[in-house]
N, C-alpha and C positions, 0 to 999 in steps of 0.2 A: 675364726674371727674372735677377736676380743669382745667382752659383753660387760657391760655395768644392767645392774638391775638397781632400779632406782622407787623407793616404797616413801611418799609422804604420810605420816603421823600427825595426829592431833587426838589427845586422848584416849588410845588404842592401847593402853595395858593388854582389857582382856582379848582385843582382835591378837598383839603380837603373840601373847602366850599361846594362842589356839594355830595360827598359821604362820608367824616366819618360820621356827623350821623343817617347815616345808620347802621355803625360799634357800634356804640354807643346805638342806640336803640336793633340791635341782641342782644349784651352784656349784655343788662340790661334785656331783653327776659328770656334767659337762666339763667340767675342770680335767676329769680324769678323762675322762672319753678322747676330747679332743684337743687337751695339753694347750690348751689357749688359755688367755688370765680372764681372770671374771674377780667383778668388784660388787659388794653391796653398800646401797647408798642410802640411809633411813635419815629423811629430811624430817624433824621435829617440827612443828608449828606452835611452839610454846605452849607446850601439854602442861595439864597442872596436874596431871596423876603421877604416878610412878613407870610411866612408861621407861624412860629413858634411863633409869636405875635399873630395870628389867635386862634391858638391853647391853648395858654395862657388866652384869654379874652374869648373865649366861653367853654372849656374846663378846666379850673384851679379848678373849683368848684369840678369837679369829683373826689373821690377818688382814683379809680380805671386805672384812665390815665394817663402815665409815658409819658415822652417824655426826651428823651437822643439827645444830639446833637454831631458829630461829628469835631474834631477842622478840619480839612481837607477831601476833598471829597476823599472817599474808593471805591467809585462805589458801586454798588446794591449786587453783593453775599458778600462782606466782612459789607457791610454795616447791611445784613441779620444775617448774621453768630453774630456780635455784639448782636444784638434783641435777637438773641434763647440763647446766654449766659446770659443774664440780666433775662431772662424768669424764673416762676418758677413755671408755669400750669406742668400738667400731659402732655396735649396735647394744641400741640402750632398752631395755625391757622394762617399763613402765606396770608398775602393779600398784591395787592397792592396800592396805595394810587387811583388807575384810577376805584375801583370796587364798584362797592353797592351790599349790600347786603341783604338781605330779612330777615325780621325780625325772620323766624325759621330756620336759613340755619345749624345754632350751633348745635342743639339738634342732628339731626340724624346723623351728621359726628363724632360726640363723639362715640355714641353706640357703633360703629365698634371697637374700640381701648378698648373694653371686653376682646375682642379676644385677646391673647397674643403676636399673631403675626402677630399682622397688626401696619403696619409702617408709612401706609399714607392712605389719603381719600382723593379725590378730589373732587370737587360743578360739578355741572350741570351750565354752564355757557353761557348767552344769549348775542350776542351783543350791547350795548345800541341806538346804529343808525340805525342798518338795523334790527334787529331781530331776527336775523339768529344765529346759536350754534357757539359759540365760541369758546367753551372745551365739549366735555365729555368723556367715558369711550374713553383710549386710545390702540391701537392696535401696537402690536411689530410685524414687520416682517424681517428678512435680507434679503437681497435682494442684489446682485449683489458687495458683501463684504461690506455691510453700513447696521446699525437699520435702518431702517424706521420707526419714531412711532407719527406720527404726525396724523395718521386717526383717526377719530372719529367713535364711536357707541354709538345708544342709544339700550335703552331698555325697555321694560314696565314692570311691575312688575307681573305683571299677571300670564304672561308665562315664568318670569325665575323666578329658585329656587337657591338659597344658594346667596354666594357673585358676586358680579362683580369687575374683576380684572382691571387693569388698568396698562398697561406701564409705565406710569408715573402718575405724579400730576404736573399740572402745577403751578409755583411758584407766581403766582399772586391769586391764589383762593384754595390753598391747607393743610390741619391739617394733623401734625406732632405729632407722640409719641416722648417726646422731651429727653428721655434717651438713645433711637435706635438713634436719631439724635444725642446723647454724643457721642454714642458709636464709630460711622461712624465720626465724627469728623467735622460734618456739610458738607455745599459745599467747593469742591475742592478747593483750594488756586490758585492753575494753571489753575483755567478759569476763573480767574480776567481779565475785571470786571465783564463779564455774558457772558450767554449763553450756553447751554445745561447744563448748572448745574443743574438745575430741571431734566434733563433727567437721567442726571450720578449718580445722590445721589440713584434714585429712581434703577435703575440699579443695584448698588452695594446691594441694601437692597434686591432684588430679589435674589443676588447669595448669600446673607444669608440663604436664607431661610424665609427671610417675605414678607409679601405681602403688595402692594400697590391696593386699591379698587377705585370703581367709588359711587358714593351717588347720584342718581337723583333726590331724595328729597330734597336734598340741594340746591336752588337756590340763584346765585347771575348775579350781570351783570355788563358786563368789555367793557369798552368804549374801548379799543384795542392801545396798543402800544404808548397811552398817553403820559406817561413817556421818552418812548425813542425817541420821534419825538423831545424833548426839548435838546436832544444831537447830538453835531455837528458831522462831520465826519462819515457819512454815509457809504461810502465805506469800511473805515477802520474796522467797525463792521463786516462790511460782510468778512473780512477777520478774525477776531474774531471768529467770529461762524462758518466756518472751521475750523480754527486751532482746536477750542473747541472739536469738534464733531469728531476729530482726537484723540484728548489725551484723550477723552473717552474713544473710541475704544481700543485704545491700553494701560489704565489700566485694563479693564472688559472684553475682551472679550480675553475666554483664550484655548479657543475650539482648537485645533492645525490645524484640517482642514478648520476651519471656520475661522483663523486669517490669511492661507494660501489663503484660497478664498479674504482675504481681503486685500491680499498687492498685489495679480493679478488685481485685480479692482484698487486699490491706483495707478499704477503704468499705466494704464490705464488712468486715471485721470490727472497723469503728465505730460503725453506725450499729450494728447490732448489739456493741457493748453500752454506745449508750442510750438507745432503748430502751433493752432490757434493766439501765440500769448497774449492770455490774461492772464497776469502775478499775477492774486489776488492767483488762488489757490498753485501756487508755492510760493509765499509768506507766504499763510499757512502754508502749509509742512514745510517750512524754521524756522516759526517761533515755532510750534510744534516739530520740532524736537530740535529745541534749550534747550528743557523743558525734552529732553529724560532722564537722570540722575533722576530728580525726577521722570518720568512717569513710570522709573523701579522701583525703590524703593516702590513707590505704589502697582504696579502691583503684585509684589512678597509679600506685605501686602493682598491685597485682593483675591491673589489665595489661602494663606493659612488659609482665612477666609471664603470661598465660600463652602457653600454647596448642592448647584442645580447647573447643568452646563449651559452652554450656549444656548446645544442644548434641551434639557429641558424645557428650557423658550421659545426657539421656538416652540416648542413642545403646551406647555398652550395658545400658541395666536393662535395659528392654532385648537385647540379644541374650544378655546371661542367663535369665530366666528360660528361655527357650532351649538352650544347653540341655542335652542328655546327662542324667546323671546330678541335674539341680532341680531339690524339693522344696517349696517355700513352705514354711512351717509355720503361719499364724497363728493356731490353736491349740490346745493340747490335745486333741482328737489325731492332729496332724503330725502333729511331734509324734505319737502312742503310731499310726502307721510306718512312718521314715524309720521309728526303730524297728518294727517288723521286719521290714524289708531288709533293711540293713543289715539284720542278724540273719534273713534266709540267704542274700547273697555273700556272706561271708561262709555259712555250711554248704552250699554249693561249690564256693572257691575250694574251700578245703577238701572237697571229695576231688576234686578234678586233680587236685596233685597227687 
């Protein structure tokens, strides 16, 4: 299959010198292996460094490596959404300028996207400073009228049989079937500029009916939050990413008891912010509900697109975990065991051959 790998930039000199060619070397990996075309796509976001001169003088020899710049900064999901339009792989691999990647991480995230109905694949992802898992298989749970899907598991292959599902794919290390991504219309426009847009895309493509997988073979590694430490207004994001994780919710989740459980919790929420006083997450709610007009227009789109429900999909994260061969890895206690094991039953394999 054809692949576009698609990196937004915004100020990323020192991220591109430390990690595109990494991106560079995968590319040309896969190129040869499996004689398919593959493109690199570096979406600028009106950087005022020297990125884009970088890119120029080490990379202009390449065929293969587009670079698009934006006349004004769009932020990261519109700046993304641009990339997957210019794309024209089968499957689009979504990184971000802060990742390295391992020279075979390509090959085995393709395979999956045989299947017809797989949407997304996500890397196995290490941190670059400490070590420790960054992303892997993710775990859906509701919980107290909210997703929860930020837990991690791994797996060994040993002991598990068929696919490994995935919540999500997170948007800095994840490949896209980039005609389900037409379909879906990319990331939401209404969580401009980011956040949980990886979550919600991947969300909507579950109540289709396709699946989003984890790929342990695919290793890359994410220096963590790179990107966003170079934008000001700290607080203000973190009201972003409420509001976000609001007008998710209330596009996708359409369960009538489970959106009922979710405005008893929401309102539980409100009252406690203001108590206490701390005016961010009423700000939220404020500023999400301002977006209610489009949030219905959506919603009434993707109910009469959804063909798994809600509770359903609860349903598969509640089974997955009980799978043979799936570790949930909260802690780093836990992560430091999963690799024990991992490394005795790989010197076990090895003796038995």
């Amino acid at each position: 299959m054809s692949v576009s790998i698609v990196i937004p930039n915004w100020n990323g000199l020192e991220l591109l010198t430390s990690f595109f060619p990494s991106v560079i070397a995968a590319a040309e990996q896969y190129r040869a292996r499996s004689r398919a075309e593959i493109e690199v796509i570096v979406v600028d976001d009106a950087s005022t460094d020297d990125g884009l001169e970088w890119l120029r003088e080490h990379c202009g020899h390449l065929e293969f490596v587009t670079v698009l710049s934006n006349d004004t900064n769009l932020g990261f999901l519109r700046t993304v959404n641009k990339g997957f339009s210019a794309a024209k792989g089968d499957v689009v691999f979504l990184l971000n300028s802060d990742v390295a990647v391992e020279d075979s991480c390509i090959g085995p995230l393709v395979r999956h996207f045989d299947d017809p109905n797989v949407f997304a694949v996500c890397c196995r992802a290490g941190r670059i400073n400490s070590g420790r898992l960054d992303g892997g298989g993710k775990i859906g749970r509701f919980e107290r009228g909210f997703w929860r899907v930020f837990l991690n598991y791994e797996a060994i292959p040993e002991d598990e049989t068929g696919q490994l599902a995935s919540f999500f794919g997170s948007g800095g290390y994840t490949a896209y079937d980039r005609k389900k991504w037409t379909r879906l219309r990319g990331f939401q426009d209404c969580l401009t500029p980011n956040y949980w847009e990886d979550v919600e895309i991947c969300y909507r493509a579950w109540k289709r009916g396709w699946k989003v997988l984890y790929e342990p073979d695919s290793h890359v590694r994410h220096l963590g939050s790179a990107t966003m430490r170079k934008k000001p207004m700290h607080a203000e994001m973190a009201v972003v990413t409420e509001r976000n994780r609001l007008l998710m919710t209330w596009i996708n989740l359409h369960d009538r008891k489970m959106f009922a459980y979710h405005l008893v919790w929401l309102t539980v929420k409100l009252l406690g912010s203001a108590v206490s006083l701390k005016w961010n997450y009423l700000r939220s709610f404020s500023t999400a509900f301002g977006k209610l007009a489009e949030v219905r227009a959506q919603r009434r789109t993707e109910k009469k697109e959804a063909m798994i429900t809600d509770t359903q999909l609860v349903q598969k994260f509640a089974e997955l975990v009980k799978r043979p061969g799936i570790y949930v890895v909260a802690t780093e206690a836990e992560e430091h065991a999963f690799k024990e094991l991992r490394d005795l039953r790989a010197v076990e394999h090895t003796s038995e051959q």
